[in-house]
C-alpha positions, 0 to 999 in steps of 0.5 A: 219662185219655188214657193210659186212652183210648189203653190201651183202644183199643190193647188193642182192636187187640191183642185183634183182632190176636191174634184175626185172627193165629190159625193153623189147628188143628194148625199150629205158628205160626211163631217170634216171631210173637207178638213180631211186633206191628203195623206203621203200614199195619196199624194204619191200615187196622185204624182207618180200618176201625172208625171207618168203620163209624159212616157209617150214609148211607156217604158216605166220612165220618162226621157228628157225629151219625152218631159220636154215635149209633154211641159211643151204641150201645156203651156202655163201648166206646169213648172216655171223650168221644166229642165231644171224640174227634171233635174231636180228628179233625176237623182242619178243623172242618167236622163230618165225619170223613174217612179222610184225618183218621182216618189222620192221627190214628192216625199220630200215635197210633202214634208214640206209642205206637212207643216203640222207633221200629222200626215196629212197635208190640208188647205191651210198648210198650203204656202200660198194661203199664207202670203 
């Protein structure tokens, strides 16, 4: 079930990475750029950014209700257990997520999933491509 989880949401990253990546028309992208993958400061900001968005009062943290209401509106999109997700963020247990605790999570998410260790996660490091 975690393996699910961290398959849909690396290959959110990777479809918005792919996306962002894109070169202009009539341009040649340059050589192993598709190889290039994402690196720690990257992935940070990428779901710092997403999970962010749910602060509806933009206080700088998002509330249990605010992440409720946010996983509410897209359904399909997001964790098999958005309560248990927040959780999972919430290292202080005060109800609040904080850019700080959202970081932490996704360090130790992309340790994970760097199997190789060079600082870089790429397709080929992605749980799903492995079943």
């Amino acid at each position: 079930m975690t393996k699910t989880i961290v398959c849909l949401a690396l290959s959110t990253l990777l479809a918005v990475t792919a996306a962002s990546a894109q070169t202009p028309a009539g341009t040649d992208p340059p050589k192993g750029a598709g190889a290039a993958g994402v690196d720690l400061a990257t992935f940070l900001a990428r779901n710092r950014t997403r999970l962010m968005r749910a602060d509806a009062d933009h206080d700088g943290r998002v509330s249990r209700a605010e992440w409720a209401a946010w996983w509410d509106a897209r359904p399909g999109k997001g964790p098999y257990d958005p309560a248990g997700r927040f959780r999972a963020i919430d290292a202080d247990g005060d109800g609040f997520l904080t850019a700080e605790e959202i970081d932490a999570t996704s360090t130790k998410r992309f340790a994970r999933l760097d199997a190789d260790r060079d600082g870089r996660v790429v397709r080929a490091e992605r749980p799903c491509r492995n079943k």
